[in-house]
PAKEMAR-241027 format. One record per residue: residue in three letters; x, y, z of N, C-alpha, C, O in turn. Coordinates in steps of 0.001 Angstrom, whole numbers, plus 524288, in hexadecimal, padded with zeros to 5 digits. Example, Ala and Ser with C-alpha at 12.3 -4.5 7.8 and 13.67 -1.06 7.14 Angstrom:
// PAKEMAR-241027
ala833867E9C681E788300C7EE6C81E78833907F31C81E788379C7F30982111;ser832327F73681BA8835667FBDC81BE4832648001E81EBE834618047281F67;
END
This chain:
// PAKEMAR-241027
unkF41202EF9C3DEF9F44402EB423DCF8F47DF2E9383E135F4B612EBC13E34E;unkF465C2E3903E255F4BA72E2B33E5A7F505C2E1BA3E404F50282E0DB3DF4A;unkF556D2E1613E5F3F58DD2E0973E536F5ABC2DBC63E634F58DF2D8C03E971;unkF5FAB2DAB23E28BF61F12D55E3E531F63192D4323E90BF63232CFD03EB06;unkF64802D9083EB0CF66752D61C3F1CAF603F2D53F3F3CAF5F182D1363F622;unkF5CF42D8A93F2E0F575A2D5DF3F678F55A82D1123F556F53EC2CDC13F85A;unkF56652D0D83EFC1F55912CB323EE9CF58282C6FF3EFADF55FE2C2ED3F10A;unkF5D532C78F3EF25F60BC2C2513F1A4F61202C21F3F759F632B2BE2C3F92D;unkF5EF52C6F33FB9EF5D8F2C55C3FF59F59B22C2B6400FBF59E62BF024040B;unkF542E2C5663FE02F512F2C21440085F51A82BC963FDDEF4FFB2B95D40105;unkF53B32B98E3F81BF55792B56B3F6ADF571F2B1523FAD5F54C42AD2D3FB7A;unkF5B172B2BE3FD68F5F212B1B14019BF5CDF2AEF140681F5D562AAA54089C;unkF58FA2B589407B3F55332B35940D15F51D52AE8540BE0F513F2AB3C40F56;unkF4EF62ADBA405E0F4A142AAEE4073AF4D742A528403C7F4AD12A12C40453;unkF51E22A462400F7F539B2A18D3FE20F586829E7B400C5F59D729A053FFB3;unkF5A452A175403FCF5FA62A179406CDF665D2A2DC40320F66402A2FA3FE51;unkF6A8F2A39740575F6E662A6274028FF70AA2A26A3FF1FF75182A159400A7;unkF6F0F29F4B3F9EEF71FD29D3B3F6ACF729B2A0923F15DF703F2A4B83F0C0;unkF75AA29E9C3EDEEF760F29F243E8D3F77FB29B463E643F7C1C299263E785;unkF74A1299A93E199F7738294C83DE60F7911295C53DA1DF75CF298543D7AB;unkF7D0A2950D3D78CF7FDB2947B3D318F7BB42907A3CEC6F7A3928C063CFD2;unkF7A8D293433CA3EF78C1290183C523F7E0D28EA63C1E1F7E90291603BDF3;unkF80DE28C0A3C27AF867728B573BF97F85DE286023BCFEF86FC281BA3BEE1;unkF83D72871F3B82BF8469283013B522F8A352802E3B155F8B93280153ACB9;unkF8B9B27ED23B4D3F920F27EFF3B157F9132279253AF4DF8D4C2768C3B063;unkF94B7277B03ACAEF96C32735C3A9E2F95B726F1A3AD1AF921326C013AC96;unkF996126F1B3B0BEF993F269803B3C3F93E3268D43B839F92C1264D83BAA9;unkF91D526CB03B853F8C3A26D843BCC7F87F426B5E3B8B7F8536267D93BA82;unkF86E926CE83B379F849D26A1B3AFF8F84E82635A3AE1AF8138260703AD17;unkF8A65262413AE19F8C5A25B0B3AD8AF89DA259E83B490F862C256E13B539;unkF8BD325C153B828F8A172591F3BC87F8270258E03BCDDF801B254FF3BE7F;unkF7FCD25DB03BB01F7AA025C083BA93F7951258123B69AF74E0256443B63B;unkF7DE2256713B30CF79C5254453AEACF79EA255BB3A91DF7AC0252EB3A54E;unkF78C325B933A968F78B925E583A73AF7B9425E6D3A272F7F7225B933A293;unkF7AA72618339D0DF7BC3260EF3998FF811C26629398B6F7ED8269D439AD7;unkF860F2683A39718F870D26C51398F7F85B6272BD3927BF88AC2748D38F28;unkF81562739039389F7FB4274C238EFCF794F279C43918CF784627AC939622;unkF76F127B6138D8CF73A727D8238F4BF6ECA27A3A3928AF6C8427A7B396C5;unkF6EC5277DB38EFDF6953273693922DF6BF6271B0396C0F686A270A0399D2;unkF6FC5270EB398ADF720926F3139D1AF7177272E93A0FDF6FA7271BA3A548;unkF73322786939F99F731827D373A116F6E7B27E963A4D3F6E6427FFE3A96C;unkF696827D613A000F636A280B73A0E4F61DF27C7D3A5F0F600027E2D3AA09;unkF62D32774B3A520F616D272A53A8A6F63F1274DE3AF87F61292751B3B372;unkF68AE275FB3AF53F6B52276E23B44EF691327BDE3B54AF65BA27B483B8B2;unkF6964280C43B3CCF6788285233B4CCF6132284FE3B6A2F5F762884D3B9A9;unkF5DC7280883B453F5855280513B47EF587227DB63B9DBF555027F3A3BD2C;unkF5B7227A553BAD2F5C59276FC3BEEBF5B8F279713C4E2F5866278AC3C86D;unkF600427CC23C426F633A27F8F3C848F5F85283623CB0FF5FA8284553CFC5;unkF5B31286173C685F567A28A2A3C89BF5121287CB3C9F8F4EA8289F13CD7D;unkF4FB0284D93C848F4C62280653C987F4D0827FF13D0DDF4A9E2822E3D45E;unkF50FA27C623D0F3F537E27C243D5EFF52E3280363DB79F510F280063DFEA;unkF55BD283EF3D7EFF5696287E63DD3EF568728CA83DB54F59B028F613DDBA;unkF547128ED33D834F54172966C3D68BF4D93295413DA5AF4C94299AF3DBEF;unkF49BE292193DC10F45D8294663E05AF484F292893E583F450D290313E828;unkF4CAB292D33E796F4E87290DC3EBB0F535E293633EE7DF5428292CC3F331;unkF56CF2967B3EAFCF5C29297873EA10F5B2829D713EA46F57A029F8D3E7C8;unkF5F742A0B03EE51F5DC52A5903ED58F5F702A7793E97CF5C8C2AA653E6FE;unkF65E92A6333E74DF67522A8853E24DF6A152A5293DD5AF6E5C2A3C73DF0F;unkF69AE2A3E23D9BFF6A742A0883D586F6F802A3583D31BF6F3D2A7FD3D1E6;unkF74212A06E3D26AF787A2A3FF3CE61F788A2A2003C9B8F7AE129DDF3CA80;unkF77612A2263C4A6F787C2A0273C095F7EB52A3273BF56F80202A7BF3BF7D;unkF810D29EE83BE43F86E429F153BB6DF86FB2A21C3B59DF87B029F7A3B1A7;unkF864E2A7353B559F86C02A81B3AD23F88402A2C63A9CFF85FA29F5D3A74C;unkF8D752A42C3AB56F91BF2A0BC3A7B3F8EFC29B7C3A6C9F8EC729B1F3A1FE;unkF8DEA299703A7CDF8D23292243A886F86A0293513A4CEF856B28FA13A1F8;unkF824C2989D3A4D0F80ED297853A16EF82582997939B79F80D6297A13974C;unkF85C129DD439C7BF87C92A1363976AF8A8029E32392EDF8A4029EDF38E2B;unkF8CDE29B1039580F9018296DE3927EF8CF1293CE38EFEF8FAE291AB38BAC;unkF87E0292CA38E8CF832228FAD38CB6F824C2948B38853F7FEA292AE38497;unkF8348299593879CF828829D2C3863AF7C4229F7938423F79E529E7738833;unkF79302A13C38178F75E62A321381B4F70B22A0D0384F8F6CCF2A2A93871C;unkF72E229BE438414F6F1C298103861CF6E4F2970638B95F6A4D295F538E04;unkF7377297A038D21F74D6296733939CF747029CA93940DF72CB29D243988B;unkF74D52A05539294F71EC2A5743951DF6AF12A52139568F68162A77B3987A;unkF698A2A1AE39172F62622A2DD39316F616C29E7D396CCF5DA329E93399C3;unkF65D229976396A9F63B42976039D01F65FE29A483A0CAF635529AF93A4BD;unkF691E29BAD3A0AEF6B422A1A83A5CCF657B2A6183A621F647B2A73B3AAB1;unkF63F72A71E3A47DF5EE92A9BE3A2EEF5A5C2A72C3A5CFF580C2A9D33A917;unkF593A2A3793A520F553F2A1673A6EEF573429F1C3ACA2F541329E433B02F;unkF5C0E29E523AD09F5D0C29C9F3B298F5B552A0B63B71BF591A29FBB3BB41;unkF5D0A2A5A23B513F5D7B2A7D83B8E7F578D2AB243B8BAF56172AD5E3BCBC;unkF54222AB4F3B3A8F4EA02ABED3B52FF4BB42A8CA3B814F48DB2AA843BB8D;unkF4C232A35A3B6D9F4AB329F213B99DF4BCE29FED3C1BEF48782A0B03C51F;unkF511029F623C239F528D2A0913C6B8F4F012A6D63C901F4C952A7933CD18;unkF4FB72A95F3C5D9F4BC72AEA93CA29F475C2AE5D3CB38F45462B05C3CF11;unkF44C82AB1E3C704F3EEF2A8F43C803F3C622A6CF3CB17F37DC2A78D3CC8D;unkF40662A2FF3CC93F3F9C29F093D2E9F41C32A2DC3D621F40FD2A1983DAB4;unkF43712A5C93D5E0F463B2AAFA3DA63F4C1E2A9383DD4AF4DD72A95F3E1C6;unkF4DDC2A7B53D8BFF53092A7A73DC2AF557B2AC633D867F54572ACC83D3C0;unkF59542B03B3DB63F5C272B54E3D9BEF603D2AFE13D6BCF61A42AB8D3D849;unkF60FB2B2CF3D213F66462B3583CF0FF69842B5E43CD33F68EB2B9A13CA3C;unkF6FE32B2EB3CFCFF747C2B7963D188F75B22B3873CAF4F76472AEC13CAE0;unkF75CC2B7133C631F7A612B4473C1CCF804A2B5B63C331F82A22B9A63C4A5;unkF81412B19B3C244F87BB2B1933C32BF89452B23D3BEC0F896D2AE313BC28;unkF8AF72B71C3BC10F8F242BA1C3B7A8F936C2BCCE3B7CCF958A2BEBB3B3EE;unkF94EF2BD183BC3FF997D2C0173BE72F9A4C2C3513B8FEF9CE22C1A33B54D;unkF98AF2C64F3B90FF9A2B2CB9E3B2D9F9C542D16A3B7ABF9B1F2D3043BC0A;unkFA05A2D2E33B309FA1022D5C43B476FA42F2D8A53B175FA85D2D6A13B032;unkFA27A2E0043AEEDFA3C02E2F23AB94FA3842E81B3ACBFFA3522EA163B120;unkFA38C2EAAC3A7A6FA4772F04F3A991FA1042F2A13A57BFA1462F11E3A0EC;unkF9D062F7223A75FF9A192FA903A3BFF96F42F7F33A16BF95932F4133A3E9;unkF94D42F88039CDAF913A2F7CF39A02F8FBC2F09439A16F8B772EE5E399EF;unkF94392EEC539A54F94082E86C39A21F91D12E5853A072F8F322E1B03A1B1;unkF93C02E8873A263F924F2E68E3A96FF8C7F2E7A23A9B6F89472E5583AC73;unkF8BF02EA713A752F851E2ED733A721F817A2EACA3A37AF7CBB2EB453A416;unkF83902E7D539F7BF82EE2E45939B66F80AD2DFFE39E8BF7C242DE7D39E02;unkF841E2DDF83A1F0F86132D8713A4ADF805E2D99A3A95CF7C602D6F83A9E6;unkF81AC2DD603AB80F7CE02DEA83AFCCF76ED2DF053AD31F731A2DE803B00F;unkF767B2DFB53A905F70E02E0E33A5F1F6F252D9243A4F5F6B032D6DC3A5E0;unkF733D2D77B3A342F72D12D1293A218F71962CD943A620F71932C8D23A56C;unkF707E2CFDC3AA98F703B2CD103B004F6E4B2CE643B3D1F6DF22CB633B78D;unkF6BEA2D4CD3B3FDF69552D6C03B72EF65EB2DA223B63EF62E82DC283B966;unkF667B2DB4C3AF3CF5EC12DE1C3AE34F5CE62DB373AE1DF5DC32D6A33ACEE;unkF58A32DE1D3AFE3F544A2DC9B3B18EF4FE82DA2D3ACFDF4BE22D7C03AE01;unkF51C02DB743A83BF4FB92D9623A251F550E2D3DC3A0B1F551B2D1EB39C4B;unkF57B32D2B23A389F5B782CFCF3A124F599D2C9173A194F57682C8243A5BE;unkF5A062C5C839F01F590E2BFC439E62F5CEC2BCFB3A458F5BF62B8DF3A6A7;unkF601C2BFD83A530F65B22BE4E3A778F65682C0D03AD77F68B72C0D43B0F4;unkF5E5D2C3A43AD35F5E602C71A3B28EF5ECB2C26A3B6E6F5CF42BDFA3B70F;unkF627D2C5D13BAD3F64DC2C24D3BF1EF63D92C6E93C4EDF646A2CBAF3C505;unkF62842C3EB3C875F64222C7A43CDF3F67BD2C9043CE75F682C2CDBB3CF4E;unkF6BE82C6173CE46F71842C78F3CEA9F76162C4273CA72F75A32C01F3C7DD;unkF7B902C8DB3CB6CF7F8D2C5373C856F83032C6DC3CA66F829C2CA233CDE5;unkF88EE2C44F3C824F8CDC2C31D3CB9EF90A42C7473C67FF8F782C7973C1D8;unkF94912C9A33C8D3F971B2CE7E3C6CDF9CBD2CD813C732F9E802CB1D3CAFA;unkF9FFF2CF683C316FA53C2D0523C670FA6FD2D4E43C5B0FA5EE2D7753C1C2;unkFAAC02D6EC3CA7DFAA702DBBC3CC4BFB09A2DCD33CA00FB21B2E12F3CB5D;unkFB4962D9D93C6C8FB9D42DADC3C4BBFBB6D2DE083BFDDFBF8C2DD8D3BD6D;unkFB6AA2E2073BEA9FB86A2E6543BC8BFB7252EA8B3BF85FB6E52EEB73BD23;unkFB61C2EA9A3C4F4FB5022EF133C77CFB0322F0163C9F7FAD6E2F3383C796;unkFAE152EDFF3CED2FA8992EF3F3D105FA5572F1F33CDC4FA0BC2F0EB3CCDB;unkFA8202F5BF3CBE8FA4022FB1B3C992FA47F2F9E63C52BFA4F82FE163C2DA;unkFA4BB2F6533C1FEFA4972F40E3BCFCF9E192F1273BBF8F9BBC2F0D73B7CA;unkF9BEF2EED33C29EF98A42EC4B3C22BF94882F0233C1D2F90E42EE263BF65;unkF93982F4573C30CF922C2F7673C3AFF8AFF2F72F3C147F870C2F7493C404;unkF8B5E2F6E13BBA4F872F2F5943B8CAF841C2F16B3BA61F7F552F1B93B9EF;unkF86242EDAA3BC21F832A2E9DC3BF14F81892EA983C3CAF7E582E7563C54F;unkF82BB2EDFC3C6C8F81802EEB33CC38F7CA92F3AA3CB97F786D2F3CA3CDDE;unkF7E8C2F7113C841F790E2F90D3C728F76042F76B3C50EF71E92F9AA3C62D;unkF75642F3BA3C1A3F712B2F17C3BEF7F6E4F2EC003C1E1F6B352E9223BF95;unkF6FC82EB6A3C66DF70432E6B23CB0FF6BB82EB193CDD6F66F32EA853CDA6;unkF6E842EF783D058F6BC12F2DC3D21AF65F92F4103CFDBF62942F4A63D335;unkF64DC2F4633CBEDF61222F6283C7FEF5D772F1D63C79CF58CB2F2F03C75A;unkF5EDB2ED2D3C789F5BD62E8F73C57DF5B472E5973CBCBF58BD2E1833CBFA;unkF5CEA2E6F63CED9F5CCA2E2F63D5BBF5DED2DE283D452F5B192DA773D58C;unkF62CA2DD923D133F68412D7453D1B4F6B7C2DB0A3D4FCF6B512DF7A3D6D4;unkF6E5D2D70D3D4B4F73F92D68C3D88FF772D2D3003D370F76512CFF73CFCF;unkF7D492D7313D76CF81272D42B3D4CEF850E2D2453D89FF84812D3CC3DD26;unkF88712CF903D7ADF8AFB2CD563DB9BF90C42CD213D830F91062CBB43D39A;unkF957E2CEEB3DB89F97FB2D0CA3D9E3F9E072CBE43DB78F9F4D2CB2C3E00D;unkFA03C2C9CF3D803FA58D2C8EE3DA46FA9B42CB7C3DD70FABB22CFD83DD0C;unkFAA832C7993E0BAFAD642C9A53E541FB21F2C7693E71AFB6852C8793E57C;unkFB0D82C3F63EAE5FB5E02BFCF3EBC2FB35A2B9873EA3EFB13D2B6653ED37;unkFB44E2B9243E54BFB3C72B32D3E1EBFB7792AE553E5C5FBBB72AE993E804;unkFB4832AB243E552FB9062A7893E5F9FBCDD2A3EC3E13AFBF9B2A0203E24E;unkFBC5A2A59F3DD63FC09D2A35F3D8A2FC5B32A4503DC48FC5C92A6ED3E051;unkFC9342A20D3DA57FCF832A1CD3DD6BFD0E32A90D3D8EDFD20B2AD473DAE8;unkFD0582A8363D46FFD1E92AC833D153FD03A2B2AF3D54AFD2E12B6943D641;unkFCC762B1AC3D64EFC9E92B6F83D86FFCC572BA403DBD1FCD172BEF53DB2E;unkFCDBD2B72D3E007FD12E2B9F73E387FD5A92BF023E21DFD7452C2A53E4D0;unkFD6962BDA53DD94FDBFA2C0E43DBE5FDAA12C7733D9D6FDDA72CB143D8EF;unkFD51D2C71E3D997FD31C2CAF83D71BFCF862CDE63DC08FCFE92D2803DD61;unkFCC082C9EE3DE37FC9892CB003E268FCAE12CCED3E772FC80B2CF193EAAB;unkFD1B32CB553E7C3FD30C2CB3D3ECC7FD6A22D0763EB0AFD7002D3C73EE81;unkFD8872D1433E78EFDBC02D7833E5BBFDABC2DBA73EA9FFD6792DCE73EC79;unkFDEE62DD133EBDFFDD232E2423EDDFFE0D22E7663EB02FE5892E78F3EA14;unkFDC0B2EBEF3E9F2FDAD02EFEB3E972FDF2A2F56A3EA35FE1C02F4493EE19;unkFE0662F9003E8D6FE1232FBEF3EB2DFE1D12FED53F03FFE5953007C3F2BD;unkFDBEF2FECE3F0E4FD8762FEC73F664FDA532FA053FC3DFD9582F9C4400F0;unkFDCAD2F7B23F93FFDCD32F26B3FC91FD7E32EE863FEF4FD7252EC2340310;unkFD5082EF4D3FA0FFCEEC2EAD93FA9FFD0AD2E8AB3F71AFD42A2EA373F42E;unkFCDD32E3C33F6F6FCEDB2DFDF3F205FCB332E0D83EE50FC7E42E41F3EF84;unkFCAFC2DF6E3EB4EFC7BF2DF333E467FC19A2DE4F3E5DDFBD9C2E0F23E562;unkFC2E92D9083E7FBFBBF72D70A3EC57FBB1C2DB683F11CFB68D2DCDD3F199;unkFBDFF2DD1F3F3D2FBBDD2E1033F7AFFB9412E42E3F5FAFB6122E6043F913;unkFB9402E6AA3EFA2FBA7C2EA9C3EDBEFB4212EBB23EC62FB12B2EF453EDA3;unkFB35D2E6803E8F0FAF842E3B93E64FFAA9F2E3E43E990FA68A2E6153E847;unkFABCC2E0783EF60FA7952DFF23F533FA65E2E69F3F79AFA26B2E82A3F9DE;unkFAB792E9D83F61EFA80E2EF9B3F8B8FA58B2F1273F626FA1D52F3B13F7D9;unkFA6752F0373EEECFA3F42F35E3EB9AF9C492F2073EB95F98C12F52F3EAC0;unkF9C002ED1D3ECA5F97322E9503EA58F94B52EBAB3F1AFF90412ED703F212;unkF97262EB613F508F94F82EC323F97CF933B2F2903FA3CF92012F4163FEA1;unkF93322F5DC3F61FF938F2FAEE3F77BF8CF52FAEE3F382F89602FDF03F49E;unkF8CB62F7733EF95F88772F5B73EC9BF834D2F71F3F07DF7FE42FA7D3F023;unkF84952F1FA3F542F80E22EFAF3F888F803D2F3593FE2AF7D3B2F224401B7;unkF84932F93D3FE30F839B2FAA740210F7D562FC9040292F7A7C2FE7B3FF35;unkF7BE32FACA40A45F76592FCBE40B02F726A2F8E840935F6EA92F80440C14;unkF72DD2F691404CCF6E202F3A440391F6CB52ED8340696F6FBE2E9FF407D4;unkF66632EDEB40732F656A2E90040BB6F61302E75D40987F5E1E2EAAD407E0;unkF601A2E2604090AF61FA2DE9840B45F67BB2DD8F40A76F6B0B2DCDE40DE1;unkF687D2DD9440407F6E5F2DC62400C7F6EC42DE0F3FD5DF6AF32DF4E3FAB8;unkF73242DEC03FC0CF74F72E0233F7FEF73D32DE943F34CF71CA2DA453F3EF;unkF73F42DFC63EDCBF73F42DFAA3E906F789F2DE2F3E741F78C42DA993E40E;unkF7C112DFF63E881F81A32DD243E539F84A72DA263E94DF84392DB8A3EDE2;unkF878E2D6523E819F890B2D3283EA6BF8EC72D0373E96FF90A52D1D13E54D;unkF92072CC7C3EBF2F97B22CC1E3EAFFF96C42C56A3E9CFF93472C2893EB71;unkF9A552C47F3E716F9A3A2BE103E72FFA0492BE293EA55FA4482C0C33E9B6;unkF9EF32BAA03ED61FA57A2B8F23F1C7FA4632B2E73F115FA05B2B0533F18D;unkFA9102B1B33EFE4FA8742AA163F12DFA9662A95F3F54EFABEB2AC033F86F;unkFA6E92A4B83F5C7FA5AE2A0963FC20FAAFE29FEF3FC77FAC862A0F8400E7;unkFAECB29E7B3F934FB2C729CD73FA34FB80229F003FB51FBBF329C8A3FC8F;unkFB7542A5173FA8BFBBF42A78B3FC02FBE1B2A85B400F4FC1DB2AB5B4012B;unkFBCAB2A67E404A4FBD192A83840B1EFBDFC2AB1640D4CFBBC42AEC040B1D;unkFC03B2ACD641127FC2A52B341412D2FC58C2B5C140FD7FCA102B4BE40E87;unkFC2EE2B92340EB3FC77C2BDAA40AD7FC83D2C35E40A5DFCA282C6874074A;unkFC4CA2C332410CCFC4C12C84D4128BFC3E82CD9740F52FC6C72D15D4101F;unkFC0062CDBB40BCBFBB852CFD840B9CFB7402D11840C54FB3CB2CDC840BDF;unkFB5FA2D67840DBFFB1ED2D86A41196FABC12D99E40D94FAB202DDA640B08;unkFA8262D59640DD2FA4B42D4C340C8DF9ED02D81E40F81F9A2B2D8C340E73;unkFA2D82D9A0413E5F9CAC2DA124184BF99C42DEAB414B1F95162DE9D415CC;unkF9B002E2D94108BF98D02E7874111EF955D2E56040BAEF933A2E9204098F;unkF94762E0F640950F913F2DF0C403BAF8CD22E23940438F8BAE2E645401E3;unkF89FA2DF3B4085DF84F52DEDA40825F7FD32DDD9403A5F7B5E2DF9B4033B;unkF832F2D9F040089F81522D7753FBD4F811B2D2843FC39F807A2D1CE400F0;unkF81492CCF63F965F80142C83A3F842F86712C7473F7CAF889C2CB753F6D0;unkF88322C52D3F7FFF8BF82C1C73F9A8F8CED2BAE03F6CAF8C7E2B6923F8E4;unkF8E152BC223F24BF8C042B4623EE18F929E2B35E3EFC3F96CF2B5A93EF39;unkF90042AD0E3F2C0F95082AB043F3F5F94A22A55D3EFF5F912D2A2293F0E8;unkF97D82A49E3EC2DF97212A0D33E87BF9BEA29E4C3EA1BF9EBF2A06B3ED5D;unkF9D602989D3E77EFA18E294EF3EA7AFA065291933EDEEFA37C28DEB3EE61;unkF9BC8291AD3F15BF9A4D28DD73F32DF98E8287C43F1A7F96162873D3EDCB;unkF9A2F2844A3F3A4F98B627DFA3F175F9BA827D6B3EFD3F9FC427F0C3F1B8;unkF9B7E279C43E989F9F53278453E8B4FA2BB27C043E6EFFA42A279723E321;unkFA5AC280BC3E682FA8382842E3E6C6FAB612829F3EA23FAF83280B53E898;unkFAA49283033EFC2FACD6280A83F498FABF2285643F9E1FADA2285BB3FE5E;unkFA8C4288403F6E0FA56D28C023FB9AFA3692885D3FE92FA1E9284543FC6E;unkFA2EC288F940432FA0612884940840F9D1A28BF540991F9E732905C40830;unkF96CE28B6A40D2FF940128FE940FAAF96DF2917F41368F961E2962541462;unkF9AF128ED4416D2F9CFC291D541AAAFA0B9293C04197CFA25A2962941D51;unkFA3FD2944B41554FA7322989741346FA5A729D0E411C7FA8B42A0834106A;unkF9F1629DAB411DFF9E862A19441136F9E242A5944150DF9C902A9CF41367;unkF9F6C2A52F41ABCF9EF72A65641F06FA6102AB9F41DC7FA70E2B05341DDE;unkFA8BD2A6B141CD9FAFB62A90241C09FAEF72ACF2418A5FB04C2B191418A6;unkFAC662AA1241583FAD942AFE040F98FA9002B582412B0FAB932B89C4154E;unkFA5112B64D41289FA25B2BAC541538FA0612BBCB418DCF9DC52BFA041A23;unkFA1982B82641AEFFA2F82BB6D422EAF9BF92BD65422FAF98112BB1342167;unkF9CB22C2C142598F98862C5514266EF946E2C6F8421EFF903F2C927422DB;unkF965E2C58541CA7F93BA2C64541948F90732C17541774F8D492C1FB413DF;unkF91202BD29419B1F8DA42B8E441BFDF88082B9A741754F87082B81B412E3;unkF86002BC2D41A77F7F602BCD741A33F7F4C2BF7B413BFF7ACE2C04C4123D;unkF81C52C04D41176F80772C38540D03F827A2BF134084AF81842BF8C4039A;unkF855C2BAE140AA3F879E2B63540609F82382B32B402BAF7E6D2B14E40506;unkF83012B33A3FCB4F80872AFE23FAA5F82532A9AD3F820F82312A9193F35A;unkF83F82A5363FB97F868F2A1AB3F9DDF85B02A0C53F3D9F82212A3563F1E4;unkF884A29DAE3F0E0F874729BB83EC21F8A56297E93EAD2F8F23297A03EAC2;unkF8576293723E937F86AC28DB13E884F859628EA33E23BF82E7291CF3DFCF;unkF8A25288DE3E03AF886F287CB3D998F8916282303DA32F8530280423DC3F;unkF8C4C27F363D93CF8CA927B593D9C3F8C01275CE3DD9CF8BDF2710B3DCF8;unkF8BB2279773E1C4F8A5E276293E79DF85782742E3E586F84DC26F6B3E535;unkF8051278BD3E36AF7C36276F53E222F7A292758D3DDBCF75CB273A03DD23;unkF7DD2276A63D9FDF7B8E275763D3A3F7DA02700A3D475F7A4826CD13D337;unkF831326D623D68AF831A2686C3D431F7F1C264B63D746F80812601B3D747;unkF7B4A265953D969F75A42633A3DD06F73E42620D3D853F723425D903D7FB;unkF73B0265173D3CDF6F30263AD3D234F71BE25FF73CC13F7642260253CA6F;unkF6CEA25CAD3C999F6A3125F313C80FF636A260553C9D2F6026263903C868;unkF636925BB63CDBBF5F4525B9E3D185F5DD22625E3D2EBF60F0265223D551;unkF57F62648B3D0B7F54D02673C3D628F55DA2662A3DD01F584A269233DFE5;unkF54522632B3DDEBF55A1260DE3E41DF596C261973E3ADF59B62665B3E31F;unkF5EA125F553E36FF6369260903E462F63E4265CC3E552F63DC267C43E9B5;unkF6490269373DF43F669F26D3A3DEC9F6440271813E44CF66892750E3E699;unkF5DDA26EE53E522F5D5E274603E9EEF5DDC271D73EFE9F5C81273943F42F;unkF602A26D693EE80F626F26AAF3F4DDF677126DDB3F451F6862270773F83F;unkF6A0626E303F16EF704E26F133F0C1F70FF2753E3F2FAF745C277933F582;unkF6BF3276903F09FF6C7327CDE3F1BEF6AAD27F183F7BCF6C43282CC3FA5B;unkF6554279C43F8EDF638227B373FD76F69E927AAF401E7F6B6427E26404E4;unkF6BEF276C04013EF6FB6274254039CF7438279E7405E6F757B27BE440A17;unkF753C27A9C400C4F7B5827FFB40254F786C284A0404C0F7A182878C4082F;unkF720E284DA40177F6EC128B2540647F6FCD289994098CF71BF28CEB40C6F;unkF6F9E2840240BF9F6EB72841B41245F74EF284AD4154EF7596285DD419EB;unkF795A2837141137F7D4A28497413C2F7F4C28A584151CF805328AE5419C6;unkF800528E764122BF8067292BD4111AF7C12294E3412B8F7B812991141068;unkF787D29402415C5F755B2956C41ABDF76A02952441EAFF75D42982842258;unkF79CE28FC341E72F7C4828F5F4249EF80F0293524239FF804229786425DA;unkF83E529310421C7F8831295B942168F87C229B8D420A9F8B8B29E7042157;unkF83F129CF241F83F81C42A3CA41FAFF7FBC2A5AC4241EF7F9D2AA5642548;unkF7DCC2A17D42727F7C372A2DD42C7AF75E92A44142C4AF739B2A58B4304F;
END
């Protein structure tokens, strides 16, 4: 069985390093056209994979934006992200969950068995009841070859206050977080299996990233106000292991096919240059 990191490497090599955001929100729906409702929903989501899940190395569908549609916007969440693996693009769901015991293990069965409607390569975690809280998910990640990717240093303005804490120890909350997830990935090659989300936009903040050796999702880029060459400031030598991530730079392209995979071809080629 391979693993996620083999897979989002070789993804990477033959696809190049993007990730796109499926974020169907309110006003991304009025600017397509769009109705803001389920049929509006299934139309943009159908749109978006059409496009680029055979082109794109990794697809993020947003939970929330379809949960809110509720049972309904979970079976187009369902089919999005079957749809998307089919054409072979990996999908990272974006759920940031995060619990303790029996419920975290709950949350990990809903997204990464291997019998689940909701099965995903990877998902996005938060680590603020305690690294070892995630625990159930990292073994069951292990078990099934997803990846999880773990919050780290966000760029929300709120985050900092929590992220930037220091410790006892005199590490911060995020230092704490980057040794724990990097001790995951010690030894393993090509890459790692678990992974950190850092925004494009936080800049120097002197955290030591070099020892990951995991995937690296840098989201904030475009209209966020990420730049590819900020991503140079934020991980230094950890460069080569960044997975940019666009949502809006490229969803508002569309509702055009053409567009949407000019938009996308457009930022790969920047964040190529800027990765070196």
């Amino acid at each position: 069985m391979e693993t996620f990191g083999e897979r989002l490497h070789a993804a990477i090599t033959e696809r190049g390093p993007l990730c796109v955001g499926i974020d169907p929100h309110a006003a991304l729906l009025a600017r397509w056209g769009l109705s803001d409702d389920v049929a509006g929903l299934e139309r943009f989501a159908h749109t978006v994979v059409e496009a680029l899940a055979d082109r794109v190395a990794v697809l993020k569908p947003q939970s929330a934006f379809f949960e809110r549609f509720g049972s309904r916007g979970i079976a187009i969440l369902e089919s999005t992200i079957r749809q998307s693996r089919e054409a072979g693009a990996l999908v990272l769901l974006d759920v940031k969950r995060g619990d303790i015991g029996s419920t975290m293990a709950a949350y990990a069965a809903a997204y990464l068995d291997s019998g689940s409607t909701l099965r995903s390569d990877a998902i996005t975690v938060s680590p603020y009841l305690g690294v070892g809280s995630l625990r159930p998910a990292f073994d069951l990640a292990t078990a099934t070859g997803a990846g999880i990717f773990v919050l780290a240093l966000t760029s929300n303005p709120e985050g900092a206050s929590v992220q930037h804490a220091v410790g006892p120890g005199g590490t911060t909350v995020a230092q704490s977080v980057i040794d724990e997830i990097s001790q995951l990935n010690a030894g393993v090659s090509p890459l790692g299996s678990f992974g950190l989300v850092v925004g494009a936009t936080i800049g120097k903040t002197g955290h030591d990233l070099s020892a990951v050796n995991g995937p690296l999702l840098a989201p904030g880029l475009g209209a966020q106000g990420g730049t590819p060459d900020d991503l140079r400031a934020v991980f230094g030598e950890s460069l080569h292991n960044v997975l940019p991530s666009y949502s809006r730079e490229v969803l508002s392209a569309g509702p055009g096919i053409g567009d949407l995979r000019a938009a996308a071809e457009r930022v790969l080629e920047d964040v190529r240059t800027a990765l070196g």
